[in-house]
N, C-alpha and C positions, 0 to 999 in steps of 0.2 A: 711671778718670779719663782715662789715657792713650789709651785706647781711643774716648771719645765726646767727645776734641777733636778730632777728623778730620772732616770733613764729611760722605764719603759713606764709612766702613770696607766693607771686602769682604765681611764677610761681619755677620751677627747679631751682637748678643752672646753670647743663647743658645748658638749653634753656638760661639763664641770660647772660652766658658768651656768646654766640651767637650774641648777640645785641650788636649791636655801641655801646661805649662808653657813647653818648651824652643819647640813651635810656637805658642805665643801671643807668646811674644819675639820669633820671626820674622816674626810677620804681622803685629808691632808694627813692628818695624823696616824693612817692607815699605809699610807704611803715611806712614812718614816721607817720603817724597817728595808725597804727595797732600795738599790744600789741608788749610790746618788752621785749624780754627773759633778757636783760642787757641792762647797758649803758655803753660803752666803758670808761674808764676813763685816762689809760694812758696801755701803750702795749711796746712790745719791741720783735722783733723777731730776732731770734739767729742761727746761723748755724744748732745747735742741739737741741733745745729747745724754747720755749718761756716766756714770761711773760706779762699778765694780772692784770690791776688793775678795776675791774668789781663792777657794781652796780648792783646787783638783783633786776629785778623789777618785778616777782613773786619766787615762791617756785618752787626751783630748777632749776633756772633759769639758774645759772652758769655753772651744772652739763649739763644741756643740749647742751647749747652752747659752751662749751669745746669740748663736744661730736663730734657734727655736725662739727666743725672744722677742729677736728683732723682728724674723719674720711675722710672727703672730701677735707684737702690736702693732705693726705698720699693716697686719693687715685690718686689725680692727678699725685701727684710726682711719684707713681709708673708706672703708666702709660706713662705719659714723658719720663720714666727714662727706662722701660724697664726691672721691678726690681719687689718683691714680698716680703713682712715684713711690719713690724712697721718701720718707719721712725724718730720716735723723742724717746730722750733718756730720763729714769725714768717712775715713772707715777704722772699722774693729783696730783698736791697737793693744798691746800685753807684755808687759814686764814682769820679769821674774823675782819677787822678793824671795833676797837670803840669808835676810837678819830680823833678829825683832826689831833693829832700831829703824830699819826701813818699813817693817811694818806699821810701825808707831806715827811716824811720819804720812805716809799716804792714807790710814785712816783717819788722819788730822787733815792731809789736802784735800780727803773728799767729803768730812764733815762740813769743810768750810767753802766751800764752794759755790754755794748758793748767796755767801755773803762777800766773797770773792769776784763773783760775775754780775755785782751789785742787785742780782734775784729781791735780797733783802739788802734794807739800810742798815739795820742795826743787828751786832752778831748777836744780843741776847735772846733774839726772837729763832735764832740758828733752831731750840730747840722744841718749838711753834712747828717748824717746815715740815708736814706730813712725808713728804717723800725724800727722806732721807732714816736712815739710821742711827742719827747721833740720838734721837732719844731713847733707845735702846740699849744702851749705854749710862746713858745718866738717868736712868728711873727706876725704880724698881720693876715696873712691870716687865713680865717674860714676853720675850719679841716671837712670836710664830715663824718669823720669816728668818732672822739674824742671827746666826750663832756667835757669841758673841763673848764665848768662854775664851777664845785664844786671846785677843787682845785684851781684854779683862785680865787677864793671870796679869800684865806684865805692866797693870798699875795696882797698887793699894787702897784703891777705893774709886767709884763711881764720881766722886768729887773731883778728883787729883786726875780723872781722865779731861773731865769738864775747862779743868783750870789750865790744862795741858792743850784744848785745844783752843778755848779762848783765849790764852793768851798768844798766842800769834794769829788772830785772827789781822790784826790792822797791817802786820809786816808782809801775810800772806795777799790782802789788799792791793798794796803796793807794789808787790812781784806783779803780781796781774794785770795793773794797768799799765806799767811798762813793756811786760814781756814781748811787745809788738816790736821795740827798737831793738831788741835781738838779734842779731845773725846767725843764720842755721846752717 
């Protein structure tokens, strides 16, 4: 992900995933200075889908970097796998937040999401889920991939994000298992 928010990275991915570990951190952090298509803001990856909470930092920025994503894990996955299709279910969709409080909000829908689409039973393990960014958020450790200053400004502490997002975890639950007797 960190890799194909850059505009033009140095080198493949191909050749990227070839390097150590320790030189793909550096040609990540090599790469921080060069134009960057987004800013990660908070993510959550899903058996069959994902979710993105993205900062454009030019024109069509998100549209590209979805792109380059999707492409080059479905194409790995097929590869891996042995297998030939699209991989992830729907298509691309993108709303425009234009407050913090909507901000607030969808970084809380896709922190919980995993405990929403019953992935996990219990929301305390929410920050157990590798592929997500809520732990990035409530930990100390600096995330490589998350930027994670914007939403941070606009709580008082890494706690008060935590409690903010646990606490609607069971109502967010219950949206979710009805949302099917909805009319669209």
């Amino acid at each position: 992900m960190k890799f194909y928010s850059v505009l033009n990275p140095s080198v493949r991915y191909s050749q990227f995933m070839l390097l150590s570990q320790n030189n793909q951190m550096m040609l990540l952090e090599e790469n921080k200075g060069k134009d960057r298509l987004v800013d990660i803001l908070a993510y959550c990856l899903m058996p069959n889908h994902f979710h993105f909470l993205l900062k454009q930092n030019m024109e069509n920025g998100i549209e590209e970097f979805v792109r380059k994503f999707e492409i080059s894990y479905t194409r790995y996955f097929n590869v891996k796998r042995n297998r030939r299709g699209p991989l992830l279910q729907g298509q691309f969709k993108n709303v425009l937040i234009e407050n913090d409080s909507q901000i607030m909000q969808v970084s809380r829908y896709i922190h919980l999401n995993p405990y929403t689409s019953h992935l996990i039973n219990d929301y305390t393990l929410l920050q157990r889920y590798d592929w997500s960014s809520f732990k990035d958020y409530i930990t100390s450790s600096k995330s490589v991939l998350t930027s994670t200053d914007l939403i941070s400004s606009l709580f008082i502490g890494k706690n008060v994000y935590r409690e903010f997002v646990l606490d609607h975890a069971d109502y967010q639950r219950r949206l979710g298992d009805i949302k099917h007797l909805i009319f669209e």
